[in-house]
N, CA, C and O atoms as a Maestro MAE file, in Angstrom:
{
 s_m_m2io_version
 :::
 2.0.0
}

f_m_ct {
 s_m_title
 :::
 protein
 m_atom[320] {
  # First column is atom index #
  i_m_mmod_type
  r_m_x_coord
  r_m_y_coord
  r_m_z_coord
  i_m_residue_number
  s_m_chain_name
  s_m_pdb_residue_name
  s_m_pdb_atom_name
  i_m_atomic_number
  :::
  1 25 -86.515 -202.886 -15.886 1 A "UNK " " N  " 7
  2 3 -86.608 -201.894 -14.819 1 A "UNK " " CA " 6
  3 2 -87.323 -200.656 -15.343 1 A "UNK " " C  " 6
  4 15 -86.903 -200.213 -16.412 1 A "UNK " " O  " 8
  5 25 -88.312 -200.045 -14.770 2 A "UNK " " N  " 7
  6 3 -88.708 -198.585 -15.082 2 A "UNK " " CA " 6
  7 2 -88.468 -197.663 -14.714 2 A "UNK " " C  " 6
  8 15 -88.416 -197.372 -13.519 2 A "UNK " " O  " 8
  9 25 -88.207 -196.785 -15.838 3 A "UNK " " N  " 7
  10 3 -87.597 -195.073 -15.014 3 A "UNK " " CA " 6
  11 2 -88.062 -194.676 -14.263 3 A "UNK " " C  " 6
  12 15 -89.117 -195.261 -14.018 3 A "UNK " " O  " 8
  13 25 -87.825 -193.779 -13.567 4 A "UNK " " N  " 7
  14 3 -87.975 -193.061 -12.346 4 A "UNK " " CA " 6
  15 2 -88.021 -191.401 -12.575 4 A "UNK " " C  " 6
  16 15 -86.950 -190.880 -12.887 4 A "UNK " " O  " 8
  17 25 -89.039 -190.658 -12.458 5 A "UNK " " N  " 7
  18 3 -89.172 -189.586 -13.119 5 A "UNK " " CA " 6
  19 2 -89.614 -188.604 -11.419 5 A "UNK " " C  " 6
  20 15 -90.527 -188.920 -10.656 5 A "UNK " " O  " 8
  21 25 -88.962 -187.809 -11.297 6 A "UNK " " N  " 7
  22 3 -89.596 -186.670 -10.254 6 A "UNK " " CA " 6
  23 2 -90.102 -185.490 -10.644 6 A "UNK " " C  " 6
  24 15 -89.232 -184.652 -10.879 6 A "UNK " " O  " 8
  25 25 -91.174 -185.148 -10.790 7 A "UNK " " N  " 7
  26 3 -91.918 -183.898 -10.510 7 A "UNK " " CA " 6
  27 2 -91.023 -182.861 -10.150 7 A "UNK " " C  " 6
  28 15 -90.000 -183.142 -9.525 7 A "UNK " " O  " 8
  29 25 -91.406 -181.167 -10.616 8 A "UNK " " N  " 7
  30 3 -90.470 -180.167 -9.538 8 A "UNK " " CA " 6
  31 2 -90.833 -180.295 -8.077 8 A "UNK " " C  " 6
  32 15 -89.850 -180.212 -7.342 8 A "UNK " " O  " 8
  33 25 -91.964 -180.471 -7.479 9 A "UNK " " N  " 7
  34 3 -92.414 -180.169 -6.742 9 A "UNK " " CA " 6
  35 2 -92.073 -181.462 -5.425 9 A "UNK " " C  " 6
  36 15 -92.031 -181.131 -4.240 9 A "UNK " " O  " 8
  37 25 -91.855 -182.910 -5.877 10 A "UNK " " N  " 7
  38 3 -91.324 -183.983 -5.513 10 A "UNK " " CA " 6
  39 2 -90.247 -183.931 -5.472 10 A "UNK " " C  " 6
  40 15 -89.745 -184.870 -4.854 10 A "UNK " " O  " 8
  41 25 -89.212 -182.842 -6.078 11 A "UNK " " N  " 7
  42 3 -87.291 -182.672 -5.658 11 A "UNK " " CA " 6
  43 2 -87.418 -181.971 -4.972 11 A "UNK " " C  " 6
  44 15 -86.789 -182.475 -4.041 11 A "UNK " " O  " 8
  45 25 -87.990 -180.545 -4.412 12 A "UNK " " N  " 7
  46 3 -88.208 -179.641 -3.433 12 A "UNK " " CA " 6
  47 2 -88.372 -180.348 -2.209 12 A "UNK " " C  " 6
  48 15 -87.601 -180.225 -1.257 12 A "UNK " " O  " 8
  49 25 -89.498 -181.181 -2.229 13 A "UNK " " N  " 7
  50 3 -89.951 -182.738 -0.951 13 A "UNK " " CA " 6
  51 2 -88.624 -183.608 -0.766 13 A "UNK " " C  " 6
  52 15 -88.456 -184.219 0.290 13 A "UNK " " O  " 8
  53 25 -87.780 -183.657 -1.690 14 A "UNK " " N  " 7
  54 3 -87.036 -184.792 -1.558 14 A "UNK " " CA " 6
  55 2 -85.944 -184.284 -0.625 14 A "UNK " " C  " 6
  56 15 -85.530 -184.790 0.418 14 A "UNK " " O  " 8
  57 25 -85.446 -182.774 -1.462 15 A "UNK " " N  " 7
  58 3 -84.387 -182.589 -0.502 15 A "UNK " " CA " 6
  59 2 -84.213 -181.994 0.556 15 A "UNK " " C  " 6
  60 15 -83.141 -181.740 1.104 15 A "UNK " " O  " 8
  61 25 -85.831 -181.610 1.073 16 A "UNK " " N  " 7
  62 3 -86.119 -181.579 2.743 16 A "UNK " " CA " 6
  63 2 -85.491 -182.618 3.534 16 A "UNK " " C  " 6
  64 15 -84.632 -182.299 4.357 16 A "UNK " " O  " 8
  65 25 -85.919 -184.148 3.327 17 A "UNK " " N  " 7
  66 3 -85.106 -184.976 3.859 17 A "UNK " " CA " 6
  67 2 -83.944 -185.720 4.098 17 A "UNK " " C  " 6
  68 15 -83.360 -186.255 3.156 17 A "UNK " " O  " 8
  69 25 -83.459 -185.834 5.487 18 A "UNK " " N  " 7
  70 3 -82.634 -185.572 5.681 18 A "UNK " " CA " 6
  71 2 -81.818 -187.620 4.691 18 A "UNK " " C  " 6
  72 15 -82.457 -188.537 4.176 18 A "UNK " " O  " 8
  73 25 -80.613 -187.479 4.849 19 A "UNK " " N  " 7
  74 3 -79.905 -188.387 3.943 19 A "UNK " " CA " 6
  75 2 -80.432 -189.605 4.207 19 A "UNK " " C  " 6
  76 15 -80.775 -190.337 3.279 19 A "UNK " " O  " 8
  77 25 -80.592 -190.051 5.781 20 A "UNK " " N  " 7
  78 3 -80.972 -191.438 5.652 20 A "UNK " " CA " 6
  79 2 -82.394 -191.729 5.611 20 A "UNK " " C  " 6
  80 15 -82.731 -192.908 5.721 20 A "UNK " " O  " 8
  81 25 -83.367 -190.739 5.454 21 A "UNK " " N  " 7
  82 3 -84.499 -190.982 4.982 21 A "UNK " " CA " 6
  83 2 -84.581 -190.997 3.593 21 A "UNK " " C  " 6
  84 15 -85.513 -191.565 3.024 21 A "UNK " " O  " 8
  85 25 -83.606 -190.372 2.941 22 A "UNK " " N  " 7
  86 3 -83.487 -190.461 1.487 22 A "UNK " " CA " 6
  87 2 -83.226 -192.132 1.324 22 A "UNK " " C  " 6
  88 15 -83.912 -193.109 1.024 22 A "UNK " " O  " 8
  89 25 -82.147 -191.926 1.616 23 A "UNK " " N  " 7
  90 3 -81.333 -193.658 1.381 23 A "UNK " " CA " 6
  91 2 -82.104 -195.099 1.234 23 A "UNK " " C  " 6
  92 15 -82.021 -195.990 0.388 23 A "UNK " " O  " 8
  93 25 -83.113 -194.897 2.763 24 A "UNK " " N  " 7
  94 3 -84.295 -195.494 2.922 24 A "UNK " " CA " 6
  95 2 -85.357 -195.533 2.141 24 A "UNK " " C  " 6
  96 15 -85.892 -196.627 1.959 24 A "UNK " " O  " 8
  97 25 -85.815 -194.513 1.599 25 A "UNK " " N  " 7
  98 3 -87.447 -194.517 0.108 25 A "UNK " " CA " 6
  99 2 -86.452 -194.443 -1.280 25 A "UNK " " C  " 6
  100 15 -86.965 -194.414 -2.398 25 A "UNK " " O  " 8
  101 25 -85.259 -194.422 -1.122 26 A "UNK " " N  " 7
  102 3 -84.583 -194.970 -2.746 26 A "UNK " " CA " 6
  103 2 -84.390 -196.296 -2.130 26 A "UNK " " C  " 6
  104 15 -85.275 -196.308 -1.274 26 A "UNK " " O  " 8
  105 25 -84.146 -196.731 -2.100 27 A "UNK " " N  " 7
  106 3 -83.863 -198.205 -1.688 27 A "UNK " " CA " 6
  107 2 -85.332 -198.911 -2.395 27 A "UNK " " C  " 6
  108 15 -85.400 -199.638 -3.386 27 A "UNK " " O  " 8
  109 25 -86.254 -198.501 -1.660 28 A "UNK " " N  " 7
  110 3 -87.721 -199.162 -1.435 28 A "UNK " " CA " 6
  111 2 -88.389 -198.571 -3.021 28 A "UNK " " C  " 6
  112 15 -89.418 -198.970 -3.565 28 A "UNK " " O  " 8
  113 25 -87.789 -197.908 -3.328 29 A "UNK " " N  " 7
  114 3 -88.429 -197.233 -4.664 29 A "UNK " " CA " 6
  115 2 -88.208 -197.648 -5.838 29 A "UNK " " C  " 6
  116 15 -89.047 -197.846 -6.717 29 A "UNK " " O  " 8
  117 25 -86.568 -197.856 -5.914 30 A "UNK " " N  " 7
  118 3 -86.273 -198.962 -7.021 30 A "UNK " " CA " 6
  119 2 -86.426 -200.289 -6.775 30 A "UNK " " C  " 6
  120 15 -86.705 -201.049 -7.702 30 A "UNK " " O  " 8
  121 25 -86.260 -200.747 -5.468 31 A "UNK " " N  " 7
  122 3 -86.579 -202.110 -5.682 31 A "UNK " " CA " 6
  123 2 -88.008 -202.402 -6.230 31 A "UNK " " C  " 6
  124 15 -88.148 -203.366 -6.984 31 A "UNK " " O  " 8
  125 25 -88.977 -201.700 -5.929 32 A "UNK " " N  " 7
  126 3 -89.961 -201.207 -6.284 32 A "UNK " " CA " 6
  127 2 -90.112 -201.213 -7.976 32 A "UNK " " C  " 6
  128 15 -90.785 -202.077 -8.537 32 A "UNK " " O  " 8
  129 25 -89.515 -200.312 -8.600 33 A "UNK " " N  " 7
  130 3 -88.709 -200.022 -10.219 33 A "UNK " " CA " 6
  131 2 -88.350 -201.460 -10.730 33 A "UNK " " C  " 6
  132 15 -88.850 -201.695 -11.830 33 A "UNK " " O  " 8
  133 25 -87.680 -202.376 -10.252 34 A "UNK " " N  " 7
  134 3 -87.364 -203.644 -10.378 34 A "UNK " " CA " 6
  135 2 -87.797 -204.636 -10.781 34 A "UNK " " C  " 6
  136 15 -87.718 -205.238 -11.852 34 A "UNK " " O  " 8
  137 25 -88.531 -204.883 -9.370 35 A "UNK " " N  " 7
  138 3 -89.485 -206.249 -9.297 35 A "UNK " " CA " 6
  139 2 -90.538 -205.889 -9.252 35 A "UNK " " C  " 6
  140 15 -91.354 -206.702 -9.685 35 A "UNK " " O  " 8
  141 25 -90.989 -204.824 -8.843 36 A "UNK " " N  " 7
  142 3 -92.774 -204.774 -8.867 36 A "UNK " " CA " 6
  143 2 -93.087 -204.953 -7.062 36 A "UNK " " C  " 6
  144 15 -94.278 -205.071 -6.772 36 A "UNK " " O  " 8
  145 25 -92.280 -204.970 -6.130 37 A "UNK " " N  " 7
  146 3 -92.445 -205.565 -4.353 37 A "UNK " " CA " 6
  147 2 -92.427 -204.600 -4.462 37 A "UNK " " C  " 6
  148 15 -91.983 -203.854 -5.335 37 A "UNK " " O  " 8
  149 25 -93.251 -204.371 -2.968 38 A "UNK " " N  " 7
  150 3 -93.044 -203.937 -1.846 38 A "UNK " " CA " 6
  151 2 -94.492 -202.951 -1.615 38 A "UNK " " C  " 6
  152 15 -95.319 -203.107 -2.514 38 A "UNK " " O  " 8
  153 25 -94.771 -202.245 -0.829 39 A "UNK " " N  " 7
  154 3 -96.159 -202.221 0.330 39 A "UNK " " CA " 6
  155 2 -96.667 -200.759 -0.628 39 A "UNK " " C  " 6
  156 15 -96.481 -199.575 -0.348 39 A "UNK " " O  " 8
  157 25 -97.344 -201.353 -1.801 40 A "UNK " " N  " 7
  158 3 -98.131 -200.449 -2.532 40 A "UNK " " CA " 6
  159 2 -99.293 -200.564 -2.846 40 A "UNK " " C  " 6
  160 15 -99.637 -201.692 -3.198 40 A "UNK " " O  " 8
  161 25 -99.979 -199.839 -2.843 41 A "UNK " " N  " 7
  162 3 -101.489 -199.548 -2.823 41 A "UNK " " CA " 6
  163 2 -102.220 -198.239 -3.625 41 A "UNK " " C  " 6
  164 15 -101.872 -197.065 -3.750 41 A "UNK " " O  " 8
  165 25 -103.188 -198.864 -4.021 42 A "UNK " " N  " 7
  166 3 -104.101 -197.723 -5.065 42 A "UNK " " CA " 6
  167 2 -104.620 -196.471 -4.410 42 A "UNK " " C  " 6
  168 15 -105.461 -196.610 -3.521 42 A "UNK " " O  " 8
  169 25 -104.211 -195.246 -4.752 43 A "UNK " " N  " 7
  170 3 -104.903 -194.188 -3.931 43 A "UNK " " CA " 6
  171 2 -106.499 -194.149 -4.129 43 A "UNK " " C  " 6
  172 15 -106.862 -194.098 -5.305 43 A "UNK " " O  " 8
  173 25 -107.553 -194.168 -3.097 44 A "UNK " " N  " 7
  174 3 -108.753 -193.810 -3.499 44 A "UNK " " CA " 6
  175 2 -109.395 -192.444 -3.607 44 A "UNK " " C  " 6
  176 15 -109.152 -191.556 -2.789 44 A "UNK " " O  " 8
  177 25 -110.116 -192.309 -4.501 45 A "UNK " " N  " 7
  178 3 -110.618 -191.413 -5.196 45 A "UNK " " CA " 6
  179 2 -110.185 -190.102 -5.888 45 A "UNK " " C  " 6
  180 15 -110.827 -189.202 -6.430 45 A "UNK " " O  " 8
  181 25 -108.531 -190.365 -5.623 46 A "UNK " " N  " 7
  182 3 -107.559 -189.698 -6.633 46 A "UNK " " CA " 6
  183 2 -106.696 -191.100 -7.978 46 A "UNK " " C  " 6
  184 15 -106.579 -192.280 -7.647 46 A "UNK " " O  " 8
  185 25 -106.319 -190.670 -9.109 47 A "UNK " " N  " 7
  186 3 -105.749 -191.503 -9.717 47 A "UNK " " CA " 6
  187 2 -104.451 -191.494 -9.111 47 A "UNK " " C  " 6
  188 15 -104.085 -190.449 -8.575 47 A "UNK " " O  " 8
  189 25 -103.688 -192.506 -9.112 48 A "UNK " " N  " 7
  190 3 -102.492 -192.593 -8.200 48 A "UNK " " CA " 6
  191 2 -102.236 -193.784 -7.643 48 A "UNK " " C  " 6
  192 15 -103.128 -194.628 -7.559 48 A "UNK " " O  " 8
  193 25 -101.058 -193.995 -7.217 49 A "UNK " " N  " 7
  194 3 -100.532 -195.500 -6.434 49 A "UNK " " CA " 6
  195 2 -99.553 -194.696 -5.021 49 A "UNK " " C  " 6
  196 15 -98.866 -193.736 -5.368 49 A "UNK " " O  " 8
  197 25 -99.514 -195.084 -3.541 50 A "UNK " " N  " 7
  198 3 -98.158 -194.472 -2.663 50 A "UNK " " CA " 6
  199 2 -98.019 -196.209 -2.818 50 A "UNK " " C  " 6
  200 15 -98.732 -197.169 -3.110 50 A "UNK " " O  " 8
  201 25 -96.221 -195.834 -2.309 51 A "UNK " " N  " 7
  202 3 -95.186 -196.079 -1.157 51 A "UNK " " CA " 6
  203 2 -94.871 -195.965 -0.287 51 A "UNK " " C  " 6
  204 15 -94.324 -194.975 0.198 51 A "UNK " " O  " 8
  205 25 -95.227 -197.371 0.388 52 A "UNK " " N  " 7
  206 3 -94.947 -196.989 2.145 52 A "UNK " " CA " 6
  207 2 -93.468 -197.684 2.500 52 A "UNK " " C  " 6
  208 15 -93.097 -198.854 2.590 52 A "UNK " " O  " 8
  209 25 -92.819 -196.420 2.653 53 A "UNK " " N  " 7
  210 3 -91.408 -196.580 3.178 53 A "UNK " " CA " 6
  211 2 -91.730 -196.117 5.442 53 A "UNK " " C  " 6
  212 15 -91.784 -195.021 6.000 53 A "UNK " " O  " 8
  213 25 -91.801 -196.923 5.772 54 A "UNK " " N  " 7
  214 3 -91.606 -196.611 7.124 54 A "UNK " " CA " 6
  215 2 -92.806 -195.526 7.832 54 A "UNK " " C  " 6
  216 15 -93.996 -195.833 7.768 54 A "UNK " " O  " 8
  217 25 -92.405 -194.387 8.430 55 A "UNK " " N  " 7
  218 3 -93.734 -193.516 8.205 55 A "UNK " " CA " 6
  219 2 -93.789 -192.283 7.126 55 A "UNK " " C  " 6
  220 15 -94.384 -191.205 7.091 55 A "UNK " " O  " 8
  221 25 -92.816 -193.017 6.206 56 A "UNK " " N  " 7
  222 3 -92.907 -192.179 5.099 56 A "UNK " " CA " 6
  223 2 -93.569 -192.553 3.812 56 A "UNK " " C  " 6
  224 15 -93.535 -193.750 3.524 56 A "UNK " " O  " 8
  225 25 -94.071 -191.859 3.117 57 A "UNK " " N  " 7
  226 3 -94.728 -191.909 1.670 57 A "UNK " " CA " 6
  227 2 -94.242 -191.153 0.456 57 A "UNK " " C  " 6
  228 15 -93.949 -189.963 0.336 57 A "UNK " " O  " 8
  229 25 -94.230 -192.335 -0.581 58 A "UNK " " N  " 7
  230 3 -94.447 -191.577 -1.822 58 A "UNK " " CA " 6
  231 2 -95.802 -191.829 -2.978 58 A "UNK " " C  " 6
  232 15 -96.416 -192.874 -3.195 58 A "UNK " " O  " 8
  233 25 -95.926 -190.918 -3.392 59 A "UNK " " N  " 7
  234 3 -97.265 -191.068 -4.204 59 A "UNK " " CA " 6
  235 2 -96.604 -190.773 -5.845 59 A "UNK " " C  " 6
  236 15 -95.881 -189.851 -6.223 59 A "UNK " " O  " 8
  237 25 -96.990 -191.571 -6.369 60 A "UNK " " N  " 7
  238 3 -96.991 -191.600 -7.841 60 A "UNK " " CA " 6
  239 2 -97.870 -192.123 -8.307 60 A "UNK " " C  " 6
  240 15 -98.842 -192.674 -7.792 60 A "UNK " " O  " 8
  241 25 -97.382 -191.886 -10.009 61 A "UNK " " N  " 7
  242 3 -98.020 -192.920 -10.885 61 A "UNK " " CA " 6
  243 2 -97.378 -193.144 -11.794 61 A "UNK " " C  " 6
  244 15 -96.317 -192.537 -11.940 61 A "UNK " " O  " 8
  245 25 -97.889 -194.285 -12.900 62 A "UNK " " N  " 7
  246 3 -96.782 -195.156 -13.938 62 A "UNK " " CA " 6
  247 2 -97.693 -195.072 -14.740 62 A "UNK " " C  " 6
  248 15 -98.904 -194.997 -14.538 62 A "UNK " " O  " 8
  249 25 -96.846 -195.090 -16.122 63 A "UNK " " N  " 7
  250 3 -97.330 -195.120 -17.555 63 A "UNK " " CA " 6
  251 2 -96.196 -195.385 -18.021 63 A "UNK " " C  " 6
  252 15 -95.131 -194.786 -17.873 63 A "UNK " " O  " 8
  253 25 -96.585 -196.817 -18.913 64 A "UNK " " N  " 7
  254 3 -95.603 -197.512 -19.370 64 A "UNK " " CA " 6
  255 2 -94.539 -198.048 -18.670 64 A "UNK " " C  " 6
  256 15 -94.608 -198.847 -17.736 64 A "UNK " " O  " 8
  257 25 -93.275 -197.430 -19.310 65 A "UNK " " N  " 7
  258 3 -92.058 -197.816 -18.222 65 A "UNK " " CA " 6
  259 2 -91.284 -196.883 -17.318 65 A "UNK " " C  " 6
  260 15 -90.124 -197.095 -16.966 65 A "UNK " " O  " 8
  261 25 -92.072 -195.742 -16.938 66 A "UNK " " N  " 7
  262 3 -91.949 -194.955 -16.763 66 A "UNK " " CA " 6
  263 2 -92.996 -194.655 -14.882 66 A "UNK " " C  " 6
  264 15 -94.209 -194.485 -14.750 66 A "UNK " " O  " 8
  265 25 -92.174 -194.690 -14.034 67 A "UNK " " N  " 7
  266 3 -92.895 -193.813 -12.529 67 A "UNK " " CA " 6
  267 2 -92.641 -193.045 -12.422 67 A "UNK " " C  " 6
  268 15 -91.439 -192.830 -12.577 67 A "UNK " " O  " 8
  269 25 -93.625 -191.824 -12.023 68 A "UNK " " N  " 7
  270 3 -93.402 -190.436 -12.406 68 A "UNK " " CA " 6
  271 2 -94.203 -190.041 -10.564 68 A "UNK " " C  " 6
  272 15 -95.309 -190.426 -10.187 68 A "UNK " " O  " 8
  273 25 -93.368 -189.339 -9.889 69 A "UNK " " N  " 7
  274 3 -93.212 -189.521 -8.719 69 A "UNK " " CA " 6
  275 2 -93.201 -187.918 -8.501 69 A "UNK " " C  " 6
  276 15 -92.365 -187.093 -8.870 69 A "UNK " " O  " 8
  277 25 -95.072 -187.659 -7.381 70 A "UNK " " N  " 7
  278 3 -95.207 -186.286 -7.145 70 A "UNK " " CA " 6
  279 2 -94.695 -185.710 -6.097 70 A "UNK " " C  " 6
  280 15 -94.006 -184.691 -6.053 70 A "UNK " " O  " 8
  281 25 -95.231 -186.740 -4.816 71 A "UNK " " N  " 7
  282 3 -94.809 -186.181 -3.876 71 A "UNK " " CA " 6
  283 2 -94.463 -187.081 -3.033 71 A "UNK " " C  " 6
  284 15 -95.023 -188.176 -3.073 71 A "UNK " " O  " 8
  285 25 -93.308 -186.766 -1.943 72 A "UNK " " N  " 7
  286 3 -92.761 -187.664 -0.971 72 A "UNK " " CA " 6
  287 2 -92.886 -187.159 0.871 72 A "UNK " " C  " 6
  288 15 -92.807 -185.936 0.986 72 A "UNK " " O  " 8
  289 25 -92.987 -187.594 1.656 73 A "UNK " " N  " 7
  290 3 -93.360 -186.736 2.706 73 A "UNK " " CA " 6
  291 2 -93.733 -187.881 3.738 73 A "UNK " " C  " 6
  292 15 -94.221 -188.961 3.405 73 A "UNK " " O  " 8
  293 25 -93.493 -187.572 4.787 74 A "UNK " " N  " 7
  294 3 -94.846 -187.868 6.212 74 A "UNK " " CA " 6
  295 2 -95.989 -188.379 5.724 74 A "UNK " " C  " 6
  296 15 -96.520 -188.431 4.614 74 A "UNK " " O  " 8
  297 25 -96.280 -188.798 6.968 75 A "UNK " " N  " 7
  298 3 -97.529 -190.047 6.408 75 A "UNK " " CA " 6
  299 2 -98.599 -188.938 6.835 75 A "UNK " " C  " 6
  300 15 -99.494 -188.493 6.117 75 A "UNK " " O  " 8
  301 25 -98.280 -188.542 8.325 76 A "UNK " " N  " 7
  302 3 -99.273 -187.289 8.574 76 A "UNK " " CA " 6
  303 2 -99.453 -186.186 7.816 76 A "UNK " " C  " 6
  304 15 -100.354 -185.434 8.186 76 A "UNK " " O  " 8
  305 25 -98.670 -185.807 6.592 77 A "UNK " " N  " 7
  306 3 -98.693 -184.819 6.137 77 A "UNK " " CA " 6
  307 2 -99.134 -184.982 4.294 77 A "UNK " " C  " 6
  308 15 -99.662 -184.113 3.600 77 A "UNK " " O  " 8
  309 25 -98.787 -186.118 3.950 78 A "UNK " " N  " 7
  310 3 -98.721 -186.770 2.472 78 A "UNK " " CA " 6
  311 2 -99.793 -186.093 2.032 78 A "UNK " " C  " 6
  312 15 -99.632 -185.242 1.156 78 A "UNK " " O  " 8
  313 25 -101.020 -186.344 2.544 79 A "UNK " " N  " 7
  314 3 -102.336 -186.876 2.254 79 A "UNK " " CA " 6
  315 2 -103.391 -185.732 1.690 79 A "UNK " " C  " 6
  316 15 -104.280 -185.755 0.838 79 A "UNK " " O  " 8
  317 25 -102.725 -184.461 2.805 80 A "UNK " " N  " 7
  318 3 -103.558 -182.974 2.899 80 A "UNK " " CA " 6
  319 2 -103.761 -182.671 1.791 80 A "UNK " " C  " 6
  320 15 -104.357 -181.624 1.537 80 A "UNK " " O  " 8
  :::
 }
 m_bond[319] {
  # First column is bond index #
  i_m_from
  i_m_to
  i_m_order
  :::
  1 1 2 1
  2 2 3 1
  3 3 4 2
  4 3 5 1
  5 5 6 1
  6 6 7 1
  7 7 8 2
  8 7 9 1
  9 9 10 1
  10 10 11 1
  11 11 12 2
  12 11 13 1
  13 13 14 1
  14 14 15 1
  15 15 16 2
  16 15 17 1
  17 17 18 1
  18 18 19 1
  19 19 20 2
  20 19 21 1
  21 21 22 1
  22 22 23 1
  23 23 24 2
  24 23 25 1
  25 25 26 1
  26 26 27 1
  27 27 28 2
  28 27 29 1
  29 29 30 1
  30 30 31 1
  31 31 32 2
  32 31 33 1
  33 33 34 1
  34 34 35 1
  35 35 36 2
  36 35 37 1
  37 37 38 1
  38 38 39 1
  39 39 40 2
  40 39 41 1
  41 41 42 1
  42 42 43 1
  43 43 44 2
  44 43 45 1
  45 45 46 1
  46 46 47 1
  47 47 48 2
  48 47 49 1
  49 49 50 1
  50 50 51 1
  51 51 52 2
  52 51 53 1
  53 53 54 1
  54 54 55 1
  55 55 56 2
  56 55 57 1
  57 57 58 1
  58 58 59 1
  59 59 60 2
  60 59 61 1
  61 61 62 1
  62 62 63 1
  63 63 64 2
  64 63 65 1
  65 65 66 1
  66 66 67 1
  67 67 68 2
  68 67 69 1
  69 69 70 1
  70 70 71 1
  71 71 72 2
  72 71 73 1
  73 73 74 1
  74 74 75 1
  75 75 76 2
  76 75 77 1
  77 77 78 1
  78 78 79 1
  79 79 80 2
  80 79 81 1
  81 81 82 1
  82 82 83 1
  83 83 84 2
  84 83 85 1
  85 85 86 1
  86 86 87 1
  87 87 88 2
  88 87 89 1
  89 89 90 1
  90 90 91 1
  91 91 92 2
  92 91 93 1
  93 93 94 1
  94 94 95 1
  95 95 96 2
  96 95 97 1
  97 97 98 1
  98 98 99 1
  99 99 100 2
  100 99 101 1
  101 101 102 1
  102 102 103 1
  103 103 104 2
  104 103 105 1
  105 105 106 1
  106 106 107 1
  107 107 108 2
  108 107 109 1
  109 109 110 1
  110 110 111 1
  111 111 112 2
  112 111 113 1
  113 113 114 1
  114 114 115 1
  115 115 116 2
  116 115 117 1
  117 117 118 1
  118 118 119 1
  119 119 120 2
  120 119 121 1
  121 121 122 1
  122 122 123 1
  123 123 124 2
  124 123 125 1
  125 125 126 1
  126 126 127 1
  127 127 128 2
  128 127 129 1
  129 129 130 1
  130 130 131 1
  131 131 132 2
  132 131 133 1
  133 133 134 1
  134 134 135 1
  135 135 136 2
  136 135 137 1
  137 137 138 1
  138 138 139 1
  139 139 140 2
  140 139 141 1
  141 141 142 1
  142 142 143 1
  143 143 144 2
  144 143 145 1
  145 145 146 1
  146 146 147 1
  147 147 148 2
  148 147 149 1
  149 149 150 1
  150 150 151 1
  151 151 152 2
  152 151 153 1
  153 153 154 1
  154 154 155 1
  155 155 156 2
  156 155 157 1
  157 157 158 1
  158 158 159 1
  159 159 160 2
  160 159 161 1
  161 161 162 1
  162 162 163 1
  163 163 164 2
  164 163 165 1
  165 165 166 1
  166 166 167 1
  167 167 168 2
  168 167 169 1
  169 169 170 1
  170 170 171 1
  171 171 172 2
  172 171 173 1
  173 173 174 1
  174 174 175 1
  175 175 176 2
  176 175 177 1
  177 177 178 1
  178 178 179 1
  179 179 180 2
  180 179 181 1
  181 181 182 1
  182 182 183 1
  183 183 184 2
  184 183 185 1
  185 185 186 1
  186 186 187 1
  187 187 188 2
  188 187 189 1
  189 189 190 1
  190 190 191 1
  191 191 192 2
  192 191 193 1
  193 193 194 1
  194 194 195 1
  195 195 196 2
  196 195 197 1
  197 197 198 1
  198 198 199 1
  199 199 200 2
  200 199 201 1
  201 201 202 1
  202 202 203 1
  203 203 204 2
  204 203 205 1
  205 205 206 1
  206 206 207 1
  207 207 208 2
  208 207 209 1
  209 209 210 1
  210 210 211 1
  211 211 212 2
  212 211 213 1
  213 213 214 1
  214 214 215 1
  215 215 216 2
  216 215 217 1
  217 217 218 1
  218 218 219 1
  219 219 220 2
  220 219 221 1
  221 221 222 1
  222 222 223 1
  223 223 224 2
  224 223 225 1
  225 225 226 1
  226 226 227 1
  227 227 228 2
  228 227 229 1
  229 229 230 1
  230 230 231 1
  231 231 232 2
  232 231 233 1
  233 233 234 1
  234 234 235 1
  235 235 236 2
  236 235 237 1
  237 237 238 1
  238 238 239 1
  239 239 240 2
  240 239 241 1
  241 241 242 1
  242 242 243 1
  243 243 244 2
  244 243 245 1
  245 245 246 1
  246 246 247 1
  247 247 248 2
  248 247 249 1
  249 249 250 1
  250 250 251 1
  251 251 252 2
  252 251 253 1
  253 253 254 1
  254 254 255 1
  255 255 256 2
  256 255 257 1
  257 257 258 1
  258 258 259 1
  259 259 260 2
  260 259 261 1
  261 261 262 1
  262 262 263 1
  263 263 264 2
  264 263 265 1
  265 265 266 1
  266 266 267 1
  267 267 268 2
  268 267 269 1
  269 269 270 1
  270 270 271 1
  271 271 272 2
  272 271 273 1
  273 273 274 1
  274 274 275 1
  275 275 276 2
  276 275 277 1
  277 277 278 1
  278 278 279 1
  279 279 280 2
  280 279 281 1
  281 281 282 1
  282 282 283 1
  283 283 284 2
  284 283 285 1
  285 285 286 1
  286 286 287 1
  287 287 288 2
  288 287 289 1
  289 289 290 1
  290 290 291 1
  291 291 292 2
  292 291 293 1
  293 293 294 1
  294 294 295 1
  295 295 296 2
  296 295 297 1
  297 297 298 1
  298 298 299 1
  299 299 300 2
  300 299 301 1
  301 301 302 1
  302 302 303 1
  303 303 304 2
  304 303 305 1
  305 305 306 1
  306 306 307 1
  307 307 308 2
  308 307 309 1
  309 309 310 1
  310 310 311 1
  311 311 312 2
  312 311 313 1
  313 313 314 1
  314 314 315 1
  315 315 316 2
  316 315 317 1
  317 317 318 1
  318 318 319 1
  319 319 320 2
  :::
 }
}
């Protein structure tokens, strides 16, 4: 399994949302951490990988065993 690392700026994002949107992108994040599933994709023309939890996103990236996780948010809003 690989750690799970948050950014300051990705706990500020996190605890905007409300519990069961939390509940929902941890769920999808470690399983994620786990096995390697679920609906991820390469950011283009930034270095980076998101997570698509529902119409929510997280954007990270991994080195080693280690996901180091910037920002979490709206799909309409992730991206700006």
């Amino acid at each position: 399994m690989k750690e799970i690392e948050f950014t300051s700026a990705a706990v500020r994002q996190w605890r905007k949302l409300s519990a069961a949107t939390r509940a929902q992108i941890d769920l999808k994040l470690k399983t994620f951490a786990e096995t390697g599933a679920g609906d991820v994709k390469a950011l283009k023309g930034v270095s980076g990988m998101r997570l698509r939890s529902g119409d929510w996103r997280v954007l990270f990236t991994m080195t080693g065993n280690t996901i180091t996780v910037h920002a979490v948010g709206h799909r309409r809003e992730i991206y700006d």
